[in-house]
N, C-alpha and C positions, 0 to 999 in steps of 0.2 A: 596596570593595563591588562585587560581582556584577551586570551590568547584568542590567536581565531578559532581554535579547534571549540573553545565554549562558544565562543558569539556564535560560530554555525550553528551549536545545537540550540542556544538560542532562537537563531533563527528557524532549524526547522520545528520548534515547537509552536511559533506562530505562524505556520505556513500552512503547516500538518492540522493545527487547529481550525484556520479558515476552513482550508479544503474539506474537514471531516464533518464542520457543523453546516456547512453547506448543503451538506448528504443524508448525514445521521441523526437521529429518525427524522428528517424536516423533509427530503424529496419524495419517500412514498407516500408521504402524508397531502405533499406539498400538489403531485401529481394525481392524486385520487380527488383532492380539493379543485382540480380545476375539471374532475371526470374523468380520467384515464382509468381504463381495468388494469388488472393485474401483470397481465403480457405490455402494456404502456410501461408502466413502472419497471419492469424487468429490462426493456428495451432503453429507455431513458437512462439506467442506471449505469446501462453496460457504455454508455455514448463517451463520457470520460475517459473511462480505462483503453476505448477502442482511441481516440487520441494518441495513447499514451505507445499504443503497439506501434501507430505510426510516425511516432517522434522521438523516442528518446534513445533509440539506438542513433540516428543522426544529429540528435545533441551532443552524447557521447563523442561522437567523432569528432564534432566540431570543438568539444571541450578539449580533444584531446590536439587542438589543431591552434586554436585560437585563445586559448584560455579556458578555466575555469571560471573564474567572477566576469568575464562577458557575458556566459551562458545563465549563471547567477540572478545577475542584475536584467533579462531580458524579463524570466521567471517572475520574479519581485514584483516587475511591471504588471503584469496579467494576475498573479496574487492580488493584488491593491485593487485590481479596477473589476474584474468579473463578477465580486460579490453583490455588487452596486446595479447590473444588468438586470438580475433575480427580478429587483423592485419594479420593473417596467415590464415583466411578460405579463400575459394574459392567457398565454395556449399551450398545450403539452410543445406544439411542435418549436416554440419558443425557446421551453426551457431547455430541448433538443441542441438547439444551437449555441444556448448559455452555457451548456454542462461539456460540450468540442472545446470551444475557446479556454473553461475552466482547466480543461485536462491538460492544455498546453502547461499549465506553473508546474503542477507533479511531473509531468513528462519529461520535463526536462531537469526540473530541481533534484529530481530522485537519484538519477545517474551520479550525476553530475558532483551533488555532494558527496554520496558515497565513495567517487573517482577522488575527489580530493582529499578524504579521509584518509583512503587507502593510500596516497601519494606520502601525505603526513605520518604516517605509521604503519611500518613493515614488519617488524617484530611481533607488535601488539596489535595485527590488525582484528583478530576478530574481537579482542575484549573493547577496541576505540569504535567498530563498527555499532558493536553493543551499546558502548555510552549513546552515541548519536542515534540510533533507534531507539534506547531509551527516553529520548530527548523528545522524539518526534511524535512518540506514545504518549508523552504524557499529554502533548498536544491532544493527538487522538482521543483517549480517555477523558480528558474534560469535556471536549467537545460534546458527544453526546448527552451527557449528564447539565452540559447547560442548556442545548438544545431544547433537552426533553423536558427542561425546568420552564424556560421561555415563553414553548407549548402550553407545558400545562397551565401557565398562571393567565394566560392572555385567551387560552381555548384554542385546543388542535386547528377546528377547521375553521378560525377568524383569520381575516387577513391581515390585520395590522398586528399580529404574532409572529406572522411570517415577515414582516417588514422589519419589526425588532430585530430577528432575529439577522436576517443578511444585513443590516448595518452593525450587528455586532463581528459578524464575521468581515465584511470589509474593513471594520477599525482592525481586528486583528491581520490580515492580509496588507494593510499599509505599514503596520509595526515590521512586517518581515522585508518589505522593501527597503524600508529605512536602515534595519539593521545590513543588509545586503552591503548598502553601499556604504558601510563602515568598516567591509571585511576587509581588512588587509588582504592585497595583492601577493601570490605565492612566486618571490621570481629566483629562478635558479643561480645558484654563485656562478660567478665570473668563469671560474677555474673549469666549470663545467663541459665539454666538448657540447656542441649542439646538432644533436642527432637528425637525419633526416626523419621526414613524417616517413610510416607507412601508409604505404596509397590505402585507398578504403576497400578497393575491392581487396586486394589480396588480405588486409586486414580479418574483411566479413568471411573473405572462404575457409582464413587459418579460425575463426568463431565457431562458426556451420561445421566445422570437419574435426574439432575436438569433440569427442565421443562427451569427455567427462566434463568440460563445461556445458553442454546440450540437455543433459540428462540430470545435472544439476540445476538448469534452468527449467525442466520439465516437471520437477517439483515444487520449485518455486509456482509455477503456472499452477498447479495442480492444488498448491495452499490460499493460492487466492480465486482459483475456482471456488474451493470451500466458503473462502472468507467475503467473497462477492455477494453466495449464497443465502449464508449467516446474516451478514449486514442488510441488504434488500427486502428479506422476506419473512427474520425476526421479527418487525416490529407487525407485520399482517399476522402472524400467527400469536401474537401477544393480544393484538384487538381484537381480534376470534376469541380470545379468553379471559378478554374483559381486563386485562391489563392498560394499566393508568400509561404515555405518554412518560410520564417519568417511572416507570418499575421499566416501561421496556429502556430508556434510555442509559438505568443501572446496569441492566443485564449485557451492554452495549459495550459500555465501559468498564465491569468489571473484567470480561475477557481484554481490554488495553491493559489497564493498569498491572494484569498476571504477567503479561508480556514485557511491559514494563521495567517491572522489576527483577524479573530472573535472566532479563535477556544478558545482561552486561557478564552475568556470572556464568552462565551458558556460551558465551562467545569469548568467557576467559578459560572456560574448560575444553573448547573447542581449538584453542592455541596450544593447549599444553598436551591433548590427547587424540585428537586426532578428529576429523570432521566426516567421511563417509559415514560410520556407526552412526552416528548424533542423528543426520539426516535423516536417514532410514527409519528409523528407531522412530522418530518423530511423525514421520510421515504416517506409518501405522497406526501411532496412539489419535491423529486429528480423526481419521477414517474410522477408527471407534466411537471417538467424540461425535461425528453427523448421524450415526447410526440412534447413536442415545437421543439426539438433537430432535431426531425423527419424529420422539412417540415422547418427548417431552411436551407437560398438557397444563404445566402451573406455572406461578413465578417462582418458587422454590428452587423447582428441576431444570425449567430455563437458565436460573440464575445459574447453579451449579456445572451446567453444560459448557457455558459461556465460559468459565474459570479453565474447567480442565480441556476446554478448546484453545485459550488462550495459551496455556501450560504447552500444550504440542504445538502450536504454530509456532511459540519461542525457540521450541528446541530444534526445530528444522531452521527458522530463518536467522540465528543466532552464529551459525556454522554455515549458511551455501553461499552467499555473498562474498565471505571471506574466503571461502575455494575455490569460489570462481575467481578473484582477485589474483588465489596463489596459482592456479590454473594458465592465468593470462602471463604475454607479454612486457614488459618492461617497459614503459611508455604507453602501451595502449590500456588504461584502467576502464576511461572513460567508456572507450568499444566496450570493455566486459560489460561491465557496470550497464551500458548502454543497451546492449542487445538484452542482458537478464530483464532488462524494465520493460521492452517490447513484449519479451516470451511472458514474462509475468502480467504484463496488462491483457494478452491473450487471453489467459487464464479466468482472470479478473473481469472483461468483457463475457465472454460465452459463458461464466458462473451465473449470472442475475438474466442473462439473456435463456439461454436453455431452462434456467432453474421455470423460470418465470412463462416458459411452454409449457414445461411438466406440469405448473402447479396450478395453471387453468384447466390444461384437461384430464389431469390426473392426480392433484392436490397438493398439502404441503409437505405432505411424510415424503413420497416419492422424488422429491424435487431434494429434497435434505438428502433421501438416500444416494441420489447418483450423485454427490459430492465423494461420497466414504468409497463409491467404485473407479473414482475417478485416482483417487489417492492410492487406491489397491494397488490397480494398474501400473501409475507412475512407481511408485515404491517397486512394487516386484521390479520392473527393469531396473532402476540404479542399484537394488540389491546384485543382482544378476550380472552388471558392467563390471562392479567392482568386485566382486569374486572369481572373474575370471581375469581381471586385471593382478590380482595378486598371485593366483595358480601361475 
């Protein structure tokens, strides 16, 4: 029999797959196909992640209120059916309202699962976090890479490539439903005393008023400012240089697959040695990486960027989840879990939204570059919290 801890990552690897071939490279493609500039695309992309600010910390709570596999199996629902809207718009401001409803399944899946990882494993939480990020990457990483395969074979701007391609992604988004509602129910022994809930506000103020979960969530925001950035406006600067739908969809996925694979070991080194350094550390090498990304001009050095950006988003995200987990309360994962996913979809929103002002009226390097100052930033503060936390 299937432990639940594999079937989840099962599952998020066909959730995480829907959600990313939904996106990668298909919606700037998808959105300039129907006429959108660049500021469209940047705006559209951010519309998801802006969902995600406004839902998945009251997921959390409510997972942490009402279950887990409720919150689950609502997600699964909106997984299965969103891909299937795609086929029926006709207008940027269509896909506008496709891509809110979309962001509902991550909004609430991301927490969510992560809260019951962390419930399941307290010793080994950052190397189980790991597995299950690994899990949802490898989702990620194929996605683009068949995306961009779909594309190429059927032609970027045909529409019945893009039809392909969101009923491939709805068949994948129905498998994560199905597996959903096969997850064994997590219920606590008998013996167990049954705690009362903590109310939500006091919950959100003891959240807001932890200095070091804040500022670890601030980097988080701060890695997918980047990665908002990366994802959205790689694939415009790829067809600026005559890169093929599938070279940009490699370059896509070769930064998953880095992630991938070092995360599990990075988030078992992060159990054994300690996780502020790791953050840190990480934050700085991504803010090098958008800097390179900037005045990268082939498939070569794209490709190459993409790896050693993968390589530092691994090593920040491999370790801040799991401190903000050790960070939190006893009972409340879900809230952690829950508010990290709002502050990081913040991030995530205003990355493709700001990138995508710059890069209309001030181009693609500039918009790459204020990713690397945005990490400066964050980084110096959590360097700074936690050095005078230790003094």
């Amino acid at each position: 029999m299937v432990s639940a801890f594999k079937l989840l990552c099962g599952i998020g690897l066909l959730a995480v797959f829907s959600s990313t071939i939904s996106k990668s490279p298909a919606l700037p493609l998808l959105v300039d196909h129907l006429g959108g500039n660049q500021q469209a695309i940047g705006a559209v992309a951010a519309i998801s992640a802006f969902t995600g600010i406004l839902f998945s910390f009251p997921a959390g709570i409510l997972s942490d209120r009402i279950g887990r596999h409720r919150m689950l199996l609502f997600s699964g629902v909106v997984f299965a059916s969103a891909p299937f809207f795609y086929l029926m718009a006709s207008g940027i401001w269509q896909i506008g309202v496709i891509r809110f409803y979309h962001g509902l399944a991550t909004a609430i899946f991301g927490p969510v699962a992560m809260a019951l990882v962390a419930d399941l494993h307290q010793k080994s939480r950052g190397e189980k976090l790991g597995w299950f990020s690994t899990a949802t990457l490898l989702g990620r990483f194929s996605a683009p890479a068949t995306g961009g395969a779909i594309l190429a074979f059927y032609g970027a701007g045909n529409q019945y490539a893009f039809t392909v391609l969101y009923i491939v992604c709805g068949l994948a988004g129905l498998g994560a439903m199905v597996g959903i509602f096969l997850l064994p129910k997590q219920e606590k022994p008998k013996t167990q005393p049954i705690k009362p809930a903590i109310p939500w506000k006091s919950n959100l103020a003891d959240m807001l008023t932890n200095r070091g979960i804040m500022l670890t969530c601030l980097i988080e925001a701060a890695i997918l400012f980047c990665y908002g950035i990366f994802e959205t406006f790689l694939p415009i600067r790829g067809l600026n240089i005559d890169l093929s739908p599938l070279q940009i969809g490699i370059c896509l996925s070769s930064q998953i697959i880095t992630i991938a694979i070092s995360k599990p070991v990075l988030g078992r080194f992060s159990d054994q040695h300690g996780r502020p350094p790791q953050i840190s550390s990480g934050a700085f090498m991504a803010s090098g990486c958008m800097i390179i990304l900037a005045f990268a001009n082939s498939f070569p050095s794209l490709l190459a960027v993409s790896i050693l950006l993968g390589l530092a988003i691994s090593v920040v995200t491999s370790s801040s989840a799991a401190h903000i987990a050790d960070l939190s309360k006893h009972g409340s994962h879900g809230s952690a879990m829950g508010i990290l996913g709002s502050i990081m979809d913040i991030g995530h929103t205003t990355g493709p939204l700001l990138g995508g002002i710059l890069a209309l009226y001030y181009g693609l390097t500039i918009s790459f570059i204020s990713g690397a100052v945005v990490l400066m930033i964050s980084g110096g503060c959590f360097i700074s919290f936690n050095q005078r936390k230790q003094a």
